[in-house]
N, C-alpha and C positions, 0 to 999 in steps of 0.2 A: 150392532157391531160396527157397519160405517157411520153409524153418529159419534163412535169412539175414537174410529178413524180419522177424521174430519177432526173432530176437537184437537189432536195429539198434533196433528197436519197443522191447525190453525196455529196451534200454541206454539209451534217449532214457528212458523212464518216469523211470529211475534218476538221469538228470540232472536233470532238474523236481525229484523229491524232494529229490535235494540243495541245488537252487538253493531251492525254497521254504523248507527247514527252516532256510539261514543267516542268509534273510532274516528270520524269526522270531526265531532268537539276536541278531543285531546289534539288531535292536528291544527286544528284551527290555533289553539293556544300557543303547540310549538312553533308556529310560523307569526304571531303576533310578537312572541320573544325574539326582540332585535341583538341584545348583546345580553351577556351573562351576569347578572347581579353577585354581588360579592355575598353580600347576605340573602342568599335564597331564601325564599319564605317559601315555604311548605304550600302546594296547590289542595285546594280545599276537595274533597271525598266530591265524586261527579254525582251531582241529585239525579233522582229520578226522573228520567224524561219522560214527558208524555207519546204514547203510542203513535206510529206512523201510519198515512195512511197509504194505501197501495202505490197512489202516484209519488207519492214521496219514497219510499221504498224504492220503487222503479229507478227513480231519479238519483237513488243514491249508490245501486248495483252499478248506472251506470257507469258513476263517478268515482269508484270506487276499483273498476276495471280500467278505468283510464290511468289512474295511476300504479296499478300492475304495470300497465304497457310502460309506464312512463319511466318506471326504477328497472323495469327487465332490458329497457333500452338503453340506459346509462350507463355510464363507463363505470367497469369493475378492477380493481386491480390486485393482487395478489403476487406471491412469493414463488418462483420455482426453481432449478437449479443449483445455482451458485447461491442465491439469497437465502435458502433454505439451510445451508449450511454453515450460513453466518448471522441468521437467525439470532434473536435475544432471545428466544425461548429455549435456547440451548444454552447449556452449564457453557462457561467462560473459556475454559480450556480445550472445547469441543469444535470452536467456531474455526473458519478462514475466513476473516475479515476482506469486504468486496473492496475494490479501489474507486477511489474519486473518480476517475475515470468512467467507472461501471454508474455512478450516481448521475457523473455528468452526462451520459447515454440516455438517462428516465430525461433528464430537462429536456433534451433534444429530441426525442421521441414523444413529449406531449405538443410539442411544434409541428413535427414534419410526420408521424408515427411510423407507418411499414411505406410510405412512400420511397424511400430513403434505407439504407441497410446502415441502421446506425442502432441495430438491436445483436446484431452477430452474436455477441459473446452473452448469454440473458441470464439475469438474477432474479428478472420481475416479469412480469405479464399485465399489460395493460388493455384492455378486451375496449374497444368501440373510444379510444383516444378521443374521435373525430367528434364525440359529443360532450367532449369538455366544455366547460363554460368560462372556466379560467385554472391559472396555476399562479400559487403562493409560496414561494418558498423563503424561509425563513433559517438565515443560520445564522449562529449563535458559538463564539470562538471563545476558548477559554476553557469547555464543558466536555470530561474526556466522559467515555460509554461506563466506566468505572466510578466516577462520581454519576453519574445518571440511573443508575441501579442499586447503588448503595442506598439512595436519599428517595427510596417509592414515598416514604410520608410527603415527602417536601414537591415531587412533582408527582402529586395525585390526579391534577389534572391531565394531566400530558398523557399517565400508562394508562386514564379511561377512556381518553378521546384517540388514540392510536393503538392500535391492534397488530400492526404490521411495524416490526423495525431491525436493522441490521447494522451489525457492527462494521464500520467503514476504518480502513487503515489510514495512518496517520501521514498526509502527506509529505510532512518533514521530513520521515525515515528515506524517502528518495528525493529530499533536498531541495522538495517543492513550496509554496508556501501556500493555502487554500483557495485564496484569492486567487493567484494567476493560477493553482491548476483548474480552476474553473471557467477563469475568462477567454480560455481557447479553448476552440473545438475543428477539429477535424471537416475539410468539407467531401463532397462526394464528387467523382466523375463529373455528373451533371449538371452540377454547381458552376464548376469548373468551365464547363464548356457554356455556359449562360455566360458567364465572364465577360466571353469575348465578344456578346451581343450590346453591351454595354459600353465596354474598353476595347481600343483595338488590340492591344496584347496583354499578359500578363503582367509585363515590366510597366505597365501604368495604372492598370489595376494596383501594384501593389505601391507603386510612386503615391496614386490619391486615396491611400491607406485602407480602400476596400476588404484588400486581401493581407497576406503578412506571410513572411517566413517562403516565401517563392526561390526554392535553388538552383533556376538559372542561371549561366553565368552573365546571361545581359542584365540581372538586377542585381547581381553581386555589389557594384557601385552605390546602388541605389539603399540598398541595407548598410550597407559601409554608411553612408551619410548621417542616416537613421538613429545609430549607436548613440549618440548624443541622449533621445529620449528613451534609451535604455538603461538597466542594470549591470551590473560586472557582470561577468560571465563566472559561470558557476564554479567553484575551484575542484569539482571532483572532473569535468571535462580538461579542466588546464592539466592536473595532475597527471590524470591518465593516459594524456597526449593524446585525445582522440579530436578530431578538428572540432571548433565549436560553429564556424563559418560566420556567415555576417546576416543570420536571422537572429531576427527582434525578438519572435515570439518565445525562441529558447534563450534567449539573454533574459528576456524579462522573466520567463518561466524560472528561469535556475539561480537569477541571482542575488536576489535575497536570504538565502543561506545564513552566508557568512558575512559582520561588519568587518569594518576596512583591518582590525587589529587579527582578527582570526585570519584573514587571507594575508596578511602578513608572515603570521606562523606558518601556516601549513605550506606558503610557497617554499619557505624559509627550511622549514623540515624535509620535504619532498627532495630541494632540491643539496640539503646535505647530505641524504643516502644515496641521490645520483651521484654525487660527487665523490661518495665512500665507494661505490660500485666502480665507478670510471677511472679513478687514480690506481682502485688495486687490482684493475684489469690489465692497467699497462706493463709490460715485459712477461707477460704471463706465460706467453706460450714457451720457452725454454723450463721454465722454472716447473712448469706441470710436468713435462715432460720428466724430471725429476722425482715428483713426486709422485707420479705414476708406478715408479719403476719401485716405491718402498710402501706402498699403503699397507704393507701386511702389517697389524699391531702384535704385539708382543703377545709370549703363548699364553694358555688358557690357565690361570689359575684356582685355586679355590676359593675366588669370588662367583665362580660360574661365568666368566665371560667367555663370551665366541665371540669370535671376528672371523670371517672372511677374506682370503683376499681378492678383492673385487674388479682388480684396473685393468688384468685382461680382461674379463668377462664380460664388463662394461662394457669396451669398446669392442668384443665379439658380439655383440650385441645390438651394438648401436643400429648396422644394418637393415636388423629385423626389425626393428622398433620404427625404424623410416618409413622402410615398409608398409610398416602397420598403418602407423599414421596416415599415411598418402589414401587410403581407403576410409579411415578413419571418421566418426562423424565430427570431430573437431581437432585440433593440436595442443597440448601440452601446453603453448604457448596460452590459448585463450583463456586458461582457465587460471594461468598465474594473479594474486594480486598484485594492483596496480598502486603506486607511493601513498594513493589517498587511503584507497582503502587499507594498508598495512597501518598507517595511522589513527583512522575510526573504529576499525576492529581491536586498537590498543596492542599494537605488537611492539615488543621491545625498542626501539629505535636511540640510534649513541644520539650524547646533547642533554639526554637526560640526567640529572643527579642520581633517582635513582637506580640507574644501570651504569655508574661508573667503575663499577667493579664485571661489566660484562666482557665478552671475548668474541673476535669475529671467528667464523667456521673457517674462516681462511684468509690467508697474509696478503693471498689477490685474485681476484673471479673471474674467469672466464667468462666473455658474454653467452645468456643462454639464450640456446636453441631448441628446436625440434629435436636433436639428438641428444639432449641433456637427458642424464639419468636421472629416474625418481628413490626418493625412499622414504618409507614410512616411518616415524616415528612417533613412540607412545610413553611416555615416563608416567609413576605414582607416585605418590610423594607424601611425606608424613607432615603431621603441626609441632611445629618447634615451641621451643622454650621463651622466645621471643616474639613468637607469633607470625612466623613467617613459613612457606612451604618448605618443607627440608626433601632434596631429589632421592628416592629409595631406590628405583626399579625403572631400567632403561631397555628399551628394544627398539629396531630395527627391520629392518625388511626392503627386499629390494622388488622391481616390477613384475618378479617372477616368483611372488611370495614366496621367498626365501628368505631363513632368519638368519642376518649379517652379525650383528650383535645383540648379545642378551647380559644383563649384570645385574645385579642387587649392588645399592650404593648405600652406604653409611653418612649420612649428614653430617656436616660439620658442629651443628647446633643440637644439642641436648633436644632427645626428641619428647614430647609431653603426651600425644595423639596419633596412632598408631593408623588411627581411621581404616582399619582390617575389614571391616565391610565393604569396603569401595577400594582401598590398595592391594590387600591381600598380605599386609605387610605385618608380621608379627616382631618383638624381642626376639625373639630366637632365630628367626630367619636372618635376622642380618646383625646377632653381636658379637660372630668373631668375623663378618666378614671387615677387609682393610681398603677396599675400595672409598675412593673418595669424590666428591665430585668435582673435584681439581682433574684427576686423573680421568673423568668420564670425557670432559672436554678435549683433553687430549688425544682421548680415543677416536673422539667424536672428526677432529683436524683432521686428522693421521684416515680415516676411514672417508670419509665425505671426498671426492673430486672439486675441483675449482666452480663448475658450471652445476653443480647438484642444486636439483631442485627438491625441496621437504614437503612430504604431504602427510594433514594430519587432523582430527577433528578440534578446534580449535587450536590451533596449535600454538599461539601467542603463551600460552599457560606453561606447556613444558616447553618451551624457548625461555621462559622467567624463571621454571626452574631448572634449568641447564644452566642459565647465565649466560648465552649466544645471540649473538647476530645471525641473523641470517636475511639476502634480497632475495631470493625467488622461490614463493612461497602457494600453495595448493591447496586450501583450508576446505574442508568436502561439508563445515558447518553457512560457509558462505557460498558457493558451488551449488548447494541441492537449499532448495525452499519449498517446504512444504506447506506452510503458515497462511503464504499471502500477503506477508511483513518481514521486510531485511531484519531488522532488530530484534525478531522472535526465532532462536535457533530449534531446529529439531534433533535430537538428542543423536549421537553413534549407534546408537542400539536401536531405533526406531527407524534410521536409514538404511541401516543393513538389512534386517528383516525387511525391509516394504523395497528395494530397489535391488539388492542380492538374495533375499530369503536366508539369509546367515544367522541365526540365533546367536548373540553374545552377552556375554556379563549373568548368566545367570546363574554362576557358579555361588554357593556359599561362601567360598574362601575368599573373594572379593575378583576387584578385574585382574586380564590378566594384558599385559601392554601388548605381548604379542600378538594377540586374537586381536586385539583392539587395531595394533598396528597394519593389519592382513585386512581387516574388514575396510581400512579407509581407505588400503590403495587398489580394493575390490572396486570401489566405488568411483574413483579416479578412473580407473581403468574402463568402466562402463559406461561412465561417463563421454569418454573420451570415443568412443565405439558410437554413443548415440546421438551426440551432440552437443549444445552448451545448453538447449532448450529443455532438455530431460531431465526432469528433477526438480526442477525452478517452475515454481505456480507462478508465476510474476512473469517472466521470461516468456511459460507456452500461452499463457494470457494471452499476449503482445503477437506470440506467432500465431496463436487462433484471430486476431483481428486480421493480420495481415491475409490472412486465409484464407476466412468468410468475411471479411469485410474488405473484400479486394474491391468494393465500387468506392471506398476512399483511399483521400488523396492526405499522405499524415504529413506528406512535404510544404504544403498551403492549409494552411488553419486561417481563421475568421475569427475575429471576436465575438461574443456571446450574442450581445447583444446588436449584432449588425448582423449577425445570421439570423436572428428574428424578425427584424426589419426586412429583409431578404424574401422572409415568406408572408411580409405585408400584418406583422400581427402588433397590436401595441402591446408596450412594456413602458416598465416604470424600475428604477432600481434606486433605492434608498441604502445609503452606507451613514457611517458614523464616524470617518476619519477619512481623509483627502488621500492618503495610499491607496484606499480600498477601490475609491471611487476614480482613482487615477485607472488601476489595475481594469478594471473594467470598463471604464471608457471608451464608447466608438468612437474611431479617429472620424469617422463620418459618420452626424448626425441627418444629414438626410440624403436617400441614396435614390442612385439615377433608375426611372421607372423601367426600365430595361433590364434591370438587374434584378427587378423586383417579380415572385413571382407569383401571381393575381389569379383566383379564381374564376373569375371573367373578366374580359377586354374590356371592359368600361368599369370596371372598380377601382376606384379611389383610394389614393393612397392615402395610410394610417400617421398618423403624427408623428414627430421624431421621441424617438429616446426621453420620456422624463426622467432627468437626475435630480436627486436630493441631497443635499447633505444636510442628518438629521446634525443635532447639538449631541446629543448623548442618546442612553439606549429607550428611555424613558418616552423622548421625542420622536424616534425610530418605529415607534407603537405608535402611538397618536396619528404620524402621517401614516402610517400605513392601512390605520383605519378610516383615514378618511379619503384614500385614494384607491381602496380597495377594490372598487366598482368602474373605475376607470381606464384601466388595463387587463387583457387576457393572459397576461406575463409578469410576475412583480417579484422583483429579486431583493430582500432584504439581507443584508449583511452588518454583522454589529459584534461587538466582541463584553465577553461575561466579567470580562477584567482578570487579576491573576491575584488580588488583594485577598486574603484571608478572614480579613477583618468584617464581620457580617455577613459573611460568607452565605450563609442559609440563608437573610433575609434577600439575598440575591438573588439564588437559583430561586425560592419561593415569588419573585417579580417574575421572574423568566417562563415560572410555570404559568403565573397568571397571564400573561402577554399572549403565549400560545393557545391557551384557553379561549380566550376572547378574539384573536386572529381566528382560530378556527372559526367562534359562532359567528364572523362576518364575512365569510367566505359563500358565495351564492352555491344553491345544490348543484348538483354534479361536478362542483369546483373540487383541484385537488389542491391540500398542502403539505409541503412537503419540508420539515422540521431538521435540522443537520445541527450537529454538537460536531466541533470542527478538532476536540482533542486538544491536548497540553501542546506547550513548547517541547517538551520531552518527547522523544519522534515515539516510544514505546507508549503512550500513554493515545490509544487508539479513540476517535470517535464514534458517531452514529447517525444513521439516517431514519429518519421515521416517514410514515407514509399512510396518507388517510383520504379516500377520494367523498365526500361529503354526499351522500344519498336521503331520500324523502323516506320518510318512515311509512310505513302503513298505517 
């Protein structure tokens, strides 16, 4: 019986030996393999080894534990949070795409990691940072998350070697462009106050361009001068009249937008609806006064209209409403669009051809205030014979959901599409009614005050089919963001349920305006109650850093790569066009050791900054591989081009480029892959994320 014992004993030893010593051979091969052959050949069936002996056994348990320790000590990285829900392994329509922002938080954290509170807001988790050996990062412009999933045949390498990836929003849709929202970063208190061990103040810190974007008023001058090597400033800050002041970092940040012909227009535009606002404000106040005294419209007929008369009520009211607001989490006021946006959101605006047949709400506007009245409006509308929306069904509602007006309207245009599933609009319901939508606008004069502000979920749509003007406007589709992205709306019915718990539209008969019209000034109204930050994923973002990431300073930003320098690490950054490479440029290439901050007092400082500028994207490879071992930091930036032509054999270079970046990245190196998305701000990117570990 123990001879049986003993044999089974032996024979088990002799399998372990075997199994450890193959796993040794197939390691030895994968660490002999420098870069990735195009034509793989098939590695030949592993022969039979000859048997080990105990001291070799021994020696290879050892060795064999050593590299446990060596992969269980290595940095790990993973998805939690916010990443998990913008996830590629979630269907499309599922995700909240993370911000550059949040991307640019992982660069900054494989530098500095929890030293620094530059993780507040977390998408990712990166476990033992401190045992990096380097970071690669490679982006690739041109390449939205949409072409990157469609085309699995064509980047096969890419979904085998990355397991981790998220859908990143586009930074266009906030009028940034990738480059600069990545070449600044935020610095920390501490930063800050090292500053001054180096400079005697800030105002020369940011003079010998260390620092950037310092809102002193002793370096206001000094920013003034600076403008030279900046950008326009951005037209949605000129628009909205909000100051832009005299930092760099936000000129440079915002002003590539728009070329000189676009800021042209939009000044152009913006400031004819000022000018439409301002000239029919003047003599206003007698002339309202008039027309307060007659807003009752004519009685109710067999169109079903009601009207209200509202002009005392209103101003019984107005009191309460001040009231209210002075408690308020915001005012009426914040939440109006502002010239630009009435214009990117495509709201009717006069100048255009096609709205020369539209009408203003009024002859002249009161300026608005906190006391300005709201009201809801919600029109359906049927498809014409011409192919245009014909206005069917108009409602109203005031702050105290109350229905002011209700009609069924008759289009002027031969109706083709009744769209009763979505209007609610049959033949029968409106073909003896004689309303017209000449006659709704009238209504519409006659019922509206001078200072009325419109709230509505996009409301550009029924303002097109009303055929109105209107300047002060409350769109609850621009207001609440659920997304993660300005350009991706969440529906009326999805806001009402998730922020009032209101069920709407789920009627068979189709919508109905009034419920619709109730439900957006539910929303306005709660809004207003909770703040500007409620509702807006983008917005409480921005308030959660401010928050928990109270140890930065977002007044002084640093560029990228002089905050690496800062913590003494080398880098390398390779671009493929003199923008890029501009955008990212430290204004100081070697920075004073005082400001540097050194793991021990006698450590040497690291080289300055290598720039490259590659020929094209081709050569952008090449150096990268051959500089890859040279720096702990290397920032590749290159663009996919926008040509259609060959199109596949492109992304298929692009797959391969990442393929062979990966296999020359040292173990425990991370790289970190970015598709930077279309010119189209809707056309989102992606981040990918792979930290290179020893196999067993």
């Amino acid at each position: 019986m123990s001879e049986g014992v003993s044999k089974k004993r032996a024979a088990r030893i002799e399998r372990r030996k075997s199994k450890i010593s193959a796993i040794f051979k197939v390691d030895e091969k994968q660490e002999n393999v420098f870069c990735r052959i195009e034509d793989e050949q098939l590695v030949e069936p592993l022969q039979k080894q000859p048997k080990l002996s105990d001291e070799e056994y021994h020696t290879l348990r050892i060795k064999l534990r050593e590299k446990k320790r060596q992969i269980q000590c290595g940095p790990t990285f993973r998805l939690i949070q916010l990443g998990l829900t913008a996830s590629l392994n979630l269907p499309k329509p599922s995700r909240v795409p993370v911000l550059v922002a949040d991307v640019q938080s992982l660069f900054l954290y494989t530098i500095v990691g929890d030293t620094y509170n530059y993780d507040s807001y977390k998408w990712c988790d990166l476990a033992r940072w401190n045992n990096l050996t380097q970071t690669l990062i490679f982006i690739v412009e041109d390449v939205s998350v949409d072409e990157f999933e469609e085309n699995t045949d064509i980047f096969a390498e890419t979904f085998r070697v990355f397991e981790d990836g998220v859908e990143m929003s586009n930074p266009a849709s906030d009028g940034f462009t990738l480059d600069l929202a990545l070449a600044y970063v935020p610095i920390s208190h501490q930063m800050k106050n090292r500053v001054t061990e180096g400079y005697p103040s800030l105002h020369a810190a940011c003079e010998d361009g260390y620092i950037h974007g310092v809102a002193d008023p002793t370096v206001q001058k000094v920013n003034a001068n600076t403008t030279a090597e900046s950008h326009a400033v951005k037209n949605h800050e000129v628009l909205s009249g909000q100051p832009c002041g005299n930092d760099i970092t936000t000129q440079e940040k915002m002003g590539q937008k728009n070329n000189a012909a676009d800021t042209e227009k939009l000044s152009r535009e913006s400031s004819d609806l000022s000018n439409i606002v301002e000239t029919k404000t003047i003599g206003a106040t007698r002339h309202n006064e008039q027309r307060r005294q007659s807003t009752e419209v004519d009685s109710i007929n067999k169109d079903e209209v009601h009207v209200s008369k509202i002009g005392s009520s209103v101003d019984d009211s107005k009191s309460d409403v001040s009231m209210q607001e002075e408690t308020s989490g915001c005012s009426r006021l914040a939440l109006l669009l502002n010239a630009s946006q009435l214009i990117s959101e495509l709201y009717p605006l006069p100048g255009y051809e096609e709205y020369d047949n539209f009408k203003f709400t009024q002859d002249i506007y009161d300026p608005v205030t906190d006391r300005s009245p709201m009201f809801s409006i919600d029109c359906e509308w049927c498809i014409c014979v011409d192919g245009s929306y014909g206005l069917a069904r108009v409602a109203v509602v005031d702050e105290h959901l109350k229905t002011l007006y209700h009609t069924y309207v008759k289009p002027d245009v031969e109706i083709v599409d009744y769209l009763t599933r979505y209007s609610g609009i049959t033949e029968e319901l409106i073909r003896d009614v004689e309303k017209r939508p000449f006659d709704v606008q009238q209504d519409l004069r006659n019922l509206l005050p001078p200072d009325a502000i419109l709230v509505g979920q996009s409301l550009q749509s029924d303002l097109k089919a009303l055929k109105l003007f209107h300047p002060y406007i409350i769109d609850t589709s621009v207001i609440f963001n659920m997304t993660g992205t300005r350009s991706f709306k969440s529906k009326l019915k999805v806001l009402a349920a998730s922020f009032c718990g209101r069920q709407i539209q789920n009627s068979m008969d189709g919508h109905d305006p009034t419920e619709d019209a109730i439900a957006a000034m539910e929303l306005v109204m709660l809004k207003m109650k909770m703040g500007t930050e409620f509702g807006d994923l983008i917005l409480s973002r921005n308030a959660m850093r401010k928050i928990k990431d109270s140890a930065l300073d977002h007044d002084i930003q640093m560029k990228l790569f002089t905050f690496i320098q800062s913590h003494n690490r080398s880098a390398t950054l390779i671009t493929t066009s003199l923008s890029l490479q501009k955008s990212y440029h430290p204004r100081l290439l070697k920075l004073k050791k005082a400001v540097v901050k050194c793991k021990k007092a006698d450590e040497s400082l690291v080289d300055p900054v290598q720039i490259v500028l590659a020929s094209d994207f081709q050569d952008a490879v090449t150096m990268t591989r051959a500089s890859r071992f040279n720096s702990s930091f290397t920032l590749v930036h290159t663009y996919a081009g926008r040509e259609q032509h060959n199109r596949k054999e492109k992304l298929k270079e692009i797959d391969k480029a990442i393929a062979n970046m990966y296999t020359g990245i040292s173990l425990n190196g991370m790289m970190i892959v970015i598709f930077g998305g279309k010119t189209n701000p809707t056309q989102n990117g992606a981040c990918l994320v792979r930290v290179k570990k020893r196999s067993i």
